[in-house]
Structures are given as C-alpha cells and as structure tokens.
N, C-alpha and C positions, 0 to 999 in steps of 0.2 A: 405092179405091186409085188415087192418082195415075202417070203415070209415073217420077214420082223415086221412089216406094215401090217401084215393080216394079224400077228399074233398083238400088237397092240393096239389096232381096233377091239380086237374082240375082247382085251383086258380093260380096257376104258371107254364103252358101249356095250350097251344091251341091246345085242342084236345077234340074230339068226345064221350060226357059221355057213350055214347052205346060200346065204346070200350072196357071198364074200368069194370072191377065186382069185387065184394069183396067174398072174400075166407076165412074160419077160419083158423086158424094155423095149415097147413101140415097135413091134413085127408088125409086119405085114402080112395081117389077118386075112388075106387074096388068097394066101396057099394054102387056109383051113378051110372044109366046111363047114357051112354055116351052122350053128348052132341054132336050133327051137328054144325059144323061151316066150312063155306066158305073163305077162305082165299084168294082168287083170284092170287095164282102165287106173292103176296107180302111176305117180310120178317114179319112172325111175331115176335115182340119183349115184350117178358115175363120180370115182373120186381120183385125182392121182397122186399119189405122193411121195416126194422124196424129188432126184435131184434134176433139174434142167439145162444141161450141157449137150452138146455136139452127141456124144453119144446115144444120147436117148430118140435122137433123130427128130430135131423141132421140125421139119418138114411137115413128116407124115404125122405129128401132133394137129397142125395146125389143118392136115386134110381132113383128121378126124373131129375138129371141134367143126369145120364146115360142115361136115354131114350130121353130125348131131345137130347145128339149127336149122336144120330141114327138118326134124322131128318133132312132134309135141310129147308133151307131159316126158320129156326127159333132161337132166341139167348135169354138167358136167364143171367138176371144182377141182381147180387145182390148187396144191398146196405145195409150195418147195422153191428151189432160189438155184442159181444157177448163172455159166456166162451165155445161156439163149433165153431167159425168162424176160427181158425186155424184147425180145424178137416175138414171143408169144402174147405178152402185154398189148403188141404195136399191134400184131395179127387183129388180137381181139377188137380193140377200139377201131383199126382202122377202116374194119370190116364191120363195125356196128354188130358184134354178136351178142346177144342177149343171155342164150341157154348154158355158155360155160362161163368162167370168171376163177380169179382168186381169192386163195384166203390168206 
C-alpha cells in the first residue's frame, strides 16, 4: 500500500491510523524480522490495493494468499485491475481459496 492508499482509507473510514502501515510492492518479507503482533481472537482483515502487473510480482502474491488459508480468523481482499489479475483470479478459484477474494 502506497501512501495515497493509506491517506484515502483513513479520509473515507473510521478507523485507527495505528492499524494501517504501508508496505512496498510484494518484498520478500524472508529478509525482515518478524514482527509481534497481538491480534486479540479478532478477524484480522488484510487489504491490497491498487495495481496487478508483472511488477508487483503475482508470484509471490499468490505464495502469500496460500499461507494466509492456512490461517483462521484472517481474510485477505484485493481490490485493483491489472494485466496478472486474471493469473490471480485463476490462482484463487483453481486452488479453492476461501480467506482472500476481490472486490
């Protein structure tokens, strides 16, 4: 998520900026450590948006929507258009994933 995605959630939602962080485009989070975070027993709800091309790297999108349906009580929504969102579309459906989808 860019900073103009964070700044226009947070102008058209009521919601908590400390929820929100901004991410570069589909790193490979392998070379961070891992971050602590408490989720308290809530759904957490993962968003992406904006654009789905080569660059973004539908690959490792599509590793990360697998390891999120090995998770409960989390969902991931994508929202954006692109020439790999039917590659991501196929991933979804053809892998029967449940916990991400579009919007």
């Amino acid at each position: 998520m860019s900073k103009a995605n964070l700044d226009y959630i947070l102008k058209h939602n009521k919601i908590n900026k400390s929820k929100l962080e901004i991410n570069p485009n589909t790193i490979d989070i392998s070379k961070y450590p891992p971050k602590k975070q408490k989720i308290n027993n809530q759904e957490l709800k993962l968003i992406y948006g904006g654009n789905l091309g080569v660059p973004q790297n539908p690959f490792l999108i599509s590793e990360f929507i697998s390891k999120i349906e090995l998770l409960d009580n989390i969902s991931f929504k994508i929202i954006g258009s692109g020439t790999e969102f039917r590659f991501l579309e196929n991933y979804i459906n053809s892998n029967k994933i449940k916990n991400s989808n579009f919007k």
